[in-house]
C-alpha positions as a printed Julia matrix, in Angstrom:
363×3 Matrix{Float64}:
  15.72   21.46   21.95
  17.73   18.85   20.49
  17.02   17.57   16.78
  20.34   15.34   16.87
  20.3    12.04   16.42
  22.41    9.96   19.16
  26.17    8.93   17.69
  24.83    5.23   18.15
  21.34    5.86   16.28
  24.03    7.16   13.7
  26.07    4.14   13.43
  23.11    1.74   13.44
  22.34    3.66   10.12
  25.62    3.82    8.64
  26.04    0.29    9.17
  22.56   -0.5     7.85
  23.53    1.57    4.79
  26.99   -0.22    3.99
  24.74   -4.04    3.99
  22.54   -2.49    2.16
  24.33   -1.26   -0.39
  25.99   -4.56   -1.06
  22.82   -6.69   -0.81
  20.7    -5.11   -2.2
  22.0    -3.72   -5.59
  19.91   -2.87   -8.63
  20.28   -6.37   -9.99
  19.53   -7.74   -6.78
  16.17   -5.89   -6.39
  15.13   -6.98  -10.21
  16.02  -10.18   -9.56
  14.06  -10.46   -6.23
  11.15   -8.32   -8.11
   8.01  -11.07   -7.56
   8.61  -11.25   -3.74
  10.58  -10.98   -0.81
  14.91  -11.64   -0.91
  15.26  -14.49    1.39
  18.56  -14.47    1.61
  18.38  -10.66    2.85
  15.89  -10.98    5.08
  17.56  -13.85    7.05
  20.75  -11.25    7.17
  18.1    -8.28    8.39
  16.79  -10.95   11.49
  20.31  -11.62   12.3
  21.5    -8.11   12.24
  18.61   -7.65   14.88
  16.97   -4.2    13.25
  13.48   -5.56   13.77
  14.15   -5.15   17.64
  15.76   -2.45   17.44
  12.83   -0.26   19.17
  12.02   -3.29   20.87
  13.62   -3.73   24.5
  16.36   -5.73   25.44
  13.78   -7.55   27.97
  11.75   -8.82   25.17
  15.31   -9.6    22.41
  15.31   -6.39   20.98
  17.95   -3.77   20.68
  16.88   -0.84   22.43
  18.43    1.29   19.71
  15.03    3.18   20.04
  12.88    5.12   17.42
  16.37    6.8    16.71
  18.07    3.76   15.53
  14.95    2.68   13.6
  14.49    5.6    12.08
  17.9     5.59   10.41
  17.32    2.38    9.55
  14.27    2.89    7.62
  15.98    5.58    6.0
  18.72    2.92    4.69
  15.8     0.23    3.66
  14.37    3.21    1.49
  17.56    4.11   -0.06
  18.19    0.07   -1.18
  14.28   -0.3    -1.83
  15.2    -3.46    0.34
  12.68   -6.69   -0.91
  11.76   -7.28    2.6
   8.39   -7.34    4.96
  10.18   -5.21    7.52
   7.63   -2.6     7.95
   4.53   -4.75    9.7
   6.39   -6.06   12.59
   9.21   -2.72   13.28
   6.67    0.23   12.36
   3.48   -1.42   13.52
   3.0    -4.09   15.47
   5.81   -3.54   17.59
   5.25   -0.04   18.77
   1.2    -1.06   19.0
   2.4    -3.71   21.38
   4.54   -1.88   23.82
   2.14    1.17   23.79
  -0.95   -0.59   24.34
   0.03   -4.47   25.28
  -0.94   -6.44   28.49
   2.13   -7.72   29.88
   1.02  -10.87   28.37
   0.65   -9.41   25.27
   3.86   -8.22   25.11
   5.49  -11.66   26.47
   4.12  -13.94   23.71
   4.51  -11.92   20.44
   6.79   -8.78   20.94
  10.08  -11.44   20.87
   9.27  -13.28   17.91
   9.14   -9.92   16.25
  12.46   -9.21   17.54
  13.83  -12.06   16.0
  11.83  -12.02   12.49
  10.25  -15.37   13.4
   6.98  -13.43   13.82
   6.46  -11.64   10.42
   3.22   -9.05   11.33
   0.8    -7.41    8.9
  -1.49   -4.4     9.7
  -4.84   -4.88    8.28
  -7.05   -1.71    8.34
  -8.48   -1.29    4.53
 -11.35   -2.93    3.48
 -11.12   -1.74   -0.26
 -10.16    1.47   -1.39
 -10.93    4.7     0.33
  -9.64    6.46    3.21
  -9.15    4.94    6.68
 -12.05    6.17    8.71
 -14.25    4.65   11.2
 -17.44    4.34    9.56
 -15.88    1.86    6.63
 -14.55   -0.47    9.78
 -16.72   -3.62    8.65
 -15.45   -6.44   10.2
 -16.62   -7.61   13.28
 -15.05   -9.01   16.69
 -17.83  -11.13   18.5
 -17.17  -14.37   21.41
 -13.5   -13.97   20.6
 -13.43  -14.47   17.17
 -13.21  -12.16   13.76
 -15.53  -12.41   10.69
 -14.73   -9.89    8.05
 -12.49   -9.3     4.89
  -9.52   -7.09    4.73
  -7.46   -6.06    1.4
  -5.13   -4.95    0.66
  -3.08   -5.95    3.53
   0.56   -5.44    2.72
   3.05   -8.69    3.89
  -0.44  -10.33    4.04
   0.58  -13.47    2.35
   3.49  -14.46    4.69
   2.36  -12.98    7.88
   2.33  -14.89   11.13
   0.16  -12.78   13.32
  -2.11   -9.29   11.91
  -3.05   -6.2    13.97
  -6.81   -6.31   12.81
  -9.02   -2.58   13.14
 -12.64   -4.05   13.9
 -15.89   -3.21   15.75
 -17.26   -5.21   18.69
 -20.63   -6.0    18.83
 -21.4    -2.7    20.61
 -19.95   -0.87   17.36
 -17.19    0.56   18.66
 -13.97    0.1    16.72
 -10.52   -1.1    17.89
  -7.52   -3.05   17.25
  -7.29   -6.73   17.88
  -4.48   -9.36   17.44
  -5.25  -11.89   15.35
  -2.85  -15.21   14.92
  -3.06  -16.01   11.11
  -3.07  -19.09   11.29
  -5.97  -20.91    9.57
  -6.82  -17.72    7.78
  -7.91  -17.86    4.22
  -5.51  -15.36    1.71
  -5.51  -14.52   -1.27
  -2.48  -13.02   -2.97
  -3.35   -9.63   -4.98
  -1.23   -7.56   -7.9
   0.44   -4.27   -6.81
   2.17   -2.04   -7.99
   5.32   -2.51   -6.31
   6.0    -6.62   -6.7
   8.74   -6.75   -3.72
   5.91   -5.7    -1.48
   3.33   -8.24   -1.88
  -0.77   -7.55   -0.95
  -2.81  -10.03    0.01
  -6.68  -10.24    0.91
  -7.66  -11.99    4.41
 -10.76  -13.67    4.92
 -11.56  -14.34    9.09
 -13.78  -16.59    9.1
 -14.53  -16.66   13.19
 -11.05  -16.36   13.34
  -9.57  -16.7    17.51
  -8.53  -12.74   18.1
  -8.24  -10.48   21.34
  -8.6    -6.65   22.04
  -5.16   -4.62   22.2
  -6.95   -1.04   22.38
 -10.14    0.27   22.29
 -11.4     3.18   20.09
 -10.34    5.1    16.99
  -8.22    7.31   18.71
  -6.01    4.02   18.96
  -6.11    3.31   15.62
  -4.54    6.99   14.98
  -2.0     6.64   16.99
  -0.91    3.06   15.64
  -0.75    4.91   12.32
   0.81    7.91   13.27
   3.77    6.08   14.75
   3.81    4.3    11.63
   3.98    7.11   10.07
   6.95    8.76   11.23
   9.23    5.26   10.27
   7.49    5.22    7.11
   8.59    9.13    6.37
  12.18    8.01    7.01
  11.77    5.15    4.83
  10.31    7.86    2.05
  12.99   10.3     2.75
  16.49    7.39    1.65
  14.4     7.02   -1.31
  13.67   10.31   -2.32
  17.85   11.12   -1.23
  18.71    7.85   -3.51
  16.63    8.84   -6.57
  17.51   12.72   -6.41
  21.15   11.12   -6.5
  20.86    8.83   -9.45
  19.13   12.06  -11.46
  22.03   13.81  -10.28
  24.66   11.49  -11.57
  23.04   10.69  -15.28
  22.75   14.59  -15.59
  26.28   14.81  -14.89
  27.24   12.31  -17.4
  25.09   12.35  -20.44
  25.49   14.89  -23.27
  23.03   16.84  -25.62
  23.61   19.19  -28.03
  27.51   19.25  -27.01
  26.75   19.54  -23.19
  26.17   17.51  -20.16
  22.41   17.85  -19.6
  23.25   19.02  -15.61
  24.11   22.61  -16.84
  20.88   23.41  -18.11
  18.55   25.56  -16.43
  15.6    22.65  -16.99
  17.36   20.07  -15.56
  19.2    22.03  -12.65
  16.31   23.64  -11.22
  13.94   20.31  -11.36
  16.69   18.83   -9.01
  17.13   22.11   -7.17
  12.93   21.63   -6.43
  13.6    17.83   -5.4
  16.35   18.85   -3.25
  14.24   21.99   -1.5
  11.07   19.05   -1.25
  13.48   16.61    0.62
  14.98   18.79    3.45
  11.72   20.39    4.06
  10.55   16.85    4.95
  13.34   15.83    6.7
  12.76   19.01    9.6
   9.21   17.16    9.45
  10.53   13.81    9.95
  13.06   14.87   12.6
  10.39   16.82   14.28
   7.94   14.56   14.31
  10.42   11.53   15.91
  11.19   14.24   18.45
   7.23   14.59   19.53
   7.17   10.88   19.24
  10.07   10.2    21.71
   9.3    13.16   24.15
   5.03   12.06   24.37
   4.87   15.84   22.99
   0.77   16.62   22.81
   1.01   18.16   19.09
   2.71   14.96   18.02
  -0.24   13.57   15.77
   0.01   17.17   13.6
   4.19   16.65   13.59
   3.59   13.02   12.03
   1.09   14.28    9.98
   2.89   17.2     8.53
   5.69   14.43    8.21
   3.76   11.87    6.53
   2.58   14.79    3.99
   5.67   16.74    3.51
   7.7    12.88    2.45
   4.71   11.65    0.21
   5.13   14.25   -1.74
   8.74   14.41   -1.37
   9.1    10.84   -2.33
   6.81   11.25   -5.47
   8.55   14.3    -6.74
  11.48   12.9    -6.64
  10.95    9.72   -7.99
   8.9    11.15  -10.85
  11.55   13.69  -11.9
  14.25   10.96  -12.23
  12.52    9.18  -14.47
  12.31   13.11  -16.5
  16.13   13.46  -16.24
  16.73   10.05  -17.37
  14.69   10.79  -20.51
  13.67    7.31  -22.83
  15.96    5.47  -21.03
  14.06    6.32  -17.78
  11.29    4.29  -18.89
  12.8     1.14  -19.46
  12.86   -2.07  -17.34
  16.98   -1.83  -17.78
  16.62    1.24  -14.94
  15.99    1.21  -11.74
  14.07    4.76  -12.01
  11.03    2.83  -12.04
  11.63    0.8    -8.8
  11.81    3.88   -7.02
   8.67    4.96   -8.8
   6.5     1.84   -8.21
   7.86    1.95   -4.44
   6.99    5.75   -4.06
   3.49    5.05   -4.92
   3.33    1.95   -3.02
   4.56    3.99    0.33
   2.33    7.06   -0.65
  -0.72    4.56    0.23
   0.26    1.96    2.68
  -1.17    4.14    5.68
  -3.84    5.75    3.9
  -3.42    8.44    1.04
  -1.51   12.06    1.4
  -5.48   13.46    1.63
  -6.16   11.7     4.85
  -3.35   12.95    6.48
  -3.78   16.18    4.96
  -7.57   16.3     6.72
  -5.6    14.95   10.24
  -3.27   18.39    9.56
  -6.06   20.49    9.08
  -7.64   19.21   11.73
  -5.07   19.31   14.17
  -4.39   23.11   13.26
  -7.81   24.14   13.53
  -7.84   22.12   17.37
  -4.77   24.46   18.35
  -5.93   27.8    16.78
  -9.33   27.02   18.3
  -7.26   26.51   21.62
C-alpha cells in the first residue's frame, strides 16, 4: 500500500506554493480582508486548479484528488482570498459521482474554468447537519426554503441545495442562482464571505437521492478541506517557530524554553498525526475503499483540531504582539475557525467516527 503522492501531484503543489507565496503575502491578504482578491482569482482560473480533479473531457486537468489535494494544502498555507472550495471540493466531485451525463455537460466545465463559481448550501441556522433540520422543500421543480450560512453565497453562480421532496425524503438538488434573493452575513473570517439564500420557487433538479448522498458529498469535501487545514496549521506552526527563534526575554531567545518548545513540539505531534489521516483518507477516497467515510472522518477530526491548536498557540508564542491587527496570527486564527465549521462542527464528525467504529466492531 502506497501513501505516495504521484511526482506530478507533487509539482502541481510546489508550483501552487511558489504563486502563492508571491500573491498572496500578508499584506496582500489584509488588504483583500472584506472579500475575495480578484486579481488572484483570475490567476487561480487561468492556472486551471479548479479542474484539476475535473477531466480533461469536461476542461479540467485530470491532476486528480492528488493534485488537488496538494493544492489545497498550498491555498491553506497563503490563506488565499478566494471562493475555491464550492466548485473544486464540492460541486465538482458531487457532479462526476452522481451527475447525468447532462448534468455533467452543462455545469462541470464552467467549473473548470472558474466561470461557474458554486456554493454548497446545507445549514439552515446553526446546529449540526442532520436530516431532520433539512427544511426546505423541492416540489414541481422548484425550491422554497432559506439557507444560511452558505459560504461563497454572495457570488455564486449555481448552489448544490440539501432539500426534501414532497415525499420527505432528503437529497441534493442543483439549483442555478440566478434570480435568488441573498443576503450578505458577518463572519468571522472576512475573505470568506456568508451569505443567506432565499428560493423562492426557485427552477432546481435532483442530483442524488437520500442522506447517504449528502454524506458522501461532505465526506469528499472533507478530505480537500483537511489538506487545506493541514498548510495552515504547517504555516502557523512555522511563523511561531521563527518569532521564537528571534525574540529575546530575560537575555534569551524565547525558543529555548521548555514553555515555548514543548507547545510547538505538541503542534508539531497534532499536525503529522493528521496528515497519516489526510493521506489515508485520500487513499480510501481514490481506491472506493468501504471504510472510507471513518478515514475522512478521522481526517476531518484529527486537522480541526490540528488547525485550531496550532493557530491558537501562535498567537501564545507571539505574546501582545500576537493580538494585534499588525500580525497575521489572527488570519490564521479567524480562518481556523472558519474551516473548523464549514462542513459541520468537529462533534458531527466525531458522532460519524463513532459510528463508523461501532458498524465495524459490530461487523
Amino acid at each position: 500500500m502506497n501513501f505516495a503522492f504521484s511526482e506530478v501531484a507533487v509539482q502541481a503543489g510546489e508550483a501552487a506554493r511558489e504563486v502563492l507565496r508571491e500573491a498572496a503575502s500578508g499584506a496582500a491578504r489584509r488588504a483583500f480582508g472584506a472579500g475575495v482578491d480578484a486579481a488572484l482569482w483570475a490567476r487561480v482560473r487561468g492556472l486551471g486548479w479548479l479542474g484539476a480533479a475535473i477531466p480533461e473531457a469536461f476542461g479540467g486537468s485530470s491532476l486528480g484528488e492528488e493534485g488537488l489535494c496538494l493544492i489545497a494544502e498550498a491555498l491553506g498555507e497563503s490563506l488565499a482570498p478566494v471562493p475555491f472550495a464550492g466548485g473544486a471540493y464540492v460541486a465538482a466531485p458531487a457532479l462526476l459521482r452522481f451527475g447525468s451525463a447532462a448534468q455533467q455537460a452543462r455545469w462541470l466545465p464552467g467549473i473548470a474554468d472558474g466561470s461557474v463559481a458554486a456554493a454548497w448550501a446545507l445549514s439552515e441556522g446553526p446546529g449540526a447537519p442532520e436530516a431532520r433540520a433539512v427544511g426546505t422543500v423541492f416540489r414541481d421543480g422548484a425550491l422554497t426554503g432559506v439557507k444560511w450560512p452558505v459560504v461563497d453565497g454572495t457570488l455564486a453562480q449555481l448552489a448544490l441545495v440539501v432539500a426534501r421532496d414532497g415525499a420527505g425524503e432528503v437529497g441534493v438538488y442543483l439549483a442555478p442562482l440566478e434570480g435568488v434573493s441573498r443576503e450578505a452575513l458577518a463572519g468571522l473570517d472576512p475573505s470568506r464571505g456568508v451569505a443567506r439564500l432565499a428560493f423562492e420557487r426557485a427552477p432546481a433538479e435532483l442530483l442524488a437521492s437520500g442522506w447517504s448522498a449528502v454524506e458522501a458529498v461532505l465526506a469528499r469535501a472533507a478530505v480537500f478541506v483537511a489538506f487545506e487545514q493541514l498548510g495552515g496549521a504547517h504555516r502557523a506552526l512555522m511563523m511561531a517557530r521563527d518569532y521564537a527563534l528571534e525574540r529575546q526575554a530575560f537575555g534569551r531567545k524565547i525558543g529555548s524554553f521548555q514553555a515555548v518548545k514543548h507547545k510547538l513540539a505538541d503542534v508539531y505531534v497534532a499536525i503529522e498525526l493528521a496528515r497519516s489521516h489526510a493521506f489515508y483518507a485520500v487513499w480510501a477516497m481514490m481506491a472506493e475503499a468501504p471504510d472510507f467515510l471513518r478515514a475522512a472522518a478521522a481526517a476531518r477530526v484529527a486537522a480541526t483540531r490540528a488547525f485550531e491548536m496550532a493557530a491558537a498557540e501562535t498567537i501564545q508564542v507571539h505574546g501582545g504582539m500576537g493580538f494585534t491587527w499588525d500580525s497575521d496570527c489572527h488570519l490564521f486564527y479567524r480562518r481556523s475557525k472558519h474551516l473548523a465549521l464549514c462542513l459541520g462542527g468537529i462533534g458531527y464528525w466525531k458522532d460519524i467516527l463513532v459510528r463508523t467504529l461501532e458498524q465495524r466492531n459490530a461487523a
